[in-house]
N, C-alpha and C positions, 0 to 999 in steps of 0.2 A: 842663482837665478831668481828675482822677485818673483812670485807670486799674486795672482789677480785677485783683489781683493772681493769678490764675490764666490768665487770659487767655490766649488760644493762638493760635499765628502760624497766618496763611491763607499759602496758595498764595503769593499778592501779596505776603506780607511776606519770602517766603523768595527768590522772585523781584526785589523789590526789591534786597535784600542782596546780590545774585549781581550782578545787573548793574549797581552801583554800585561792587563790586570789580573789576569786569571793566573798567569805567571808569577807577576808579585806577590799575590796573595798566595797561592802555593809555598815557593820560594818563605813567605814569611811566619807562614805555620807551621812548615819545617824547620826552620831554625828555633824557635821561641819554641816550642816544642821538644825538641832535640837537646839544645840548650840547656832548658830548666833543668833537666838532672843533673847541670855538672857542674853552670856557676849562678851567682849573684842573678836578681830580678835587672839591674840596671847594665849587667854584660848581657843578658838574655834580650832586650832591646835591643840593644847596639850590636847584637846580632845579628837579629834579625832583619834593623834597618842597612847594614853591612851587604849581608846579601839582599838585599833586596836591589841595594843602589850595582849591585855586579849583575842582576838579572835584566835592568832597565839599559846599564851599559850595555851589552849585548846582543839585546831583542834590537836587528836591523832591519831594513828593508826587506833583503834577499836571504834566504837559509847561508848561502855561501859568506854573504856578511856580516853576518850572526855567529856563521862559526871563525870566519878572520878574528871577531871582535874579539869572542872569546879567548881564544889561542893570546894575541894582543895584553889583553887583559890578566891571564894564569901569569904569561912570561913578566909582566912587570910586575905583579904580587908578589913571585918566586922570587925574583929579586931585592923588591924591598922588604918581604921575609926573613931572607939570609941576612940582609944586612941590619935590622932590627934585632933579630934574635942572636947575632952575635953582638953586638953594641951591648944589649940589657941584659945579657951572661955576666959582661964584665964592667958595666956602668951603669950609675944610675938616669934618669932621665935629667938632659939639660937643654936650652935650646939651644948653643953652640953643637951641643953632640948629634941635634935634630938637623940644624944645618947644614952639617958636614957631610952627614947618613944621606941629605938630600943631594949633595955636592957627588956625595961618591955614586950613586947612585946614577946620576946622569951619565959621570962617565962610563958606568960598566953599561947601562942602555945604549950609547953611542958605541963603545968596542961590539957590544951585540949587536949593529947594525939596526936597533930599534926605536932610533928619532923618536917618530912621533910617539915611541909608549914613554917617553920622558916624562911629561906631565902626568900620566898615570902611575908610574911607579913614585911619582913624591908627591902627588897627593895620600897615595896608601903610607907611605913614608909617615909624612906629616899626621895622619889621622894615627898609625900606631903607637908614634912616640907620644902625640897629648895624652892619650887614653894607657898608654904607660904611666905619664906624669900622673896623672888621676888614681891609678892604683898605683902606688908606687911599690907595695909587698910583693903582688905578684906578676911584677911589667914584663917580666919574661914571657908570658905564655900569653901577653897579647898578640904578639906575630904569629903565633901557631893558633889564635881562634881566629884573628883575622885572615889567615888563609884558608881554613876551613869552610868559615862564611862564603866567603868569592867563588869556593869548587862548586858549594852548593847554589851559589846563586848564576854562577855559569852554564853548570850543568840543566838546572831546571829553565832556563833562558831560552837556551840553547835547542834545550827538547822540545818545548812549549812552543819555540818558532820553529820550526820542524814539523813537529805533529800538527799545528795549526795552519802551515802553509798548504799542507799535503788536502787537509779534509775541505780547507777555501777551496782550491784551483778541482777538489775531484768533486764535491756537492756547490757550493756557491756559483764555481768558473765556470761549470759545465751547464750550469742554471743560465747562466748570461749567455754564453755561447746559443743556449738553442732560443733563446731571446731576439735574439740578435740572426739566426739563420731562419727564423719566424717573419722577420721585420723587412726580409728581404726575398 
């Protein structure tokens, strides 16, 4: 549905905005933080901007589809997970083997009855295998930080729109509410 190009931000839209950065930047200093003890400065990035892009995927409108998102989101990880870190057990990275990974992958999303998380489990696909190709010593255990990344960027998403929707509707809504029974 178009939008009228004059339109003007409520309350909620400024409040959304705030605590969806306040999410990412949580989400980003916990990873790059977390991270640093265990690998490389250049995997501790791509951590962090990992989970970050799983905490913006998530933060929805409503708590309820925020946490669809989420749910959405783990189930196509979990899947191009499994099928990454079994590929680069016993292969090295190729873009035939990235295509295929993305190939098989669809179909296990469609036997899961999960259409629309197709495009999410092969972009995760796609982003694990390059960043395998890039390290190629230790491309195994890019599926097990890229899943790691996602918990934590779903989890702190997830909460952050939760705990932010709860404290809007109970100080901000209730601010408008007696606004608005003021006005009338």
């Amino acid at each position: 549905m178009p939008q009228a190009k004059n339109q003007k931000l409520s309350s909620w839209d400024v409040f959304y905005a705030l605590n969806m950065a306040l999410a990412c930047l949580i989400t980003y200093w916990i990873m790059t933080h977390i991270l640093s003890r265990f690998v490389d400065k250049p995997s501790d990035f791509l951590g962090g901007m990992w989970a970050v892009a799983a905490t913006v995927f998530v933060f929805r409108e409503t708590r309820l589809q925020s946490l669809s998102a989420g749910i959405a989101r783990l189930i196509a990880t979990c899947v191009s997970f499994a099928l990454c870190l079994l590929y680069l057990l016993l292969f090295p990275f190729t873009p035939v083997g990235m295509a295929a990974l993305v190939g098989v992958g669809t179909l296990v999303m469609a036997l899961l009855g999960r259409r629309d998380d197709i495009v999410t489990a092969g972009i995760t696909t796609v982003v694990v295998m390059v960043v395998a190709a890039m390290s190629p010593a230790d491309a195994w255990q890019q599926p097990l930080l890229r899943l790691a990344d996602t918990m934590v960027g779903i989890a702190v998403g997830v909460a952050c729109k939760w705990v932010g929707s709860f404290l809007f509707y109970k100080y901000v809504g209730e601010q408008s509410m007696d606004v608005t029974r003021a006005m009338h």
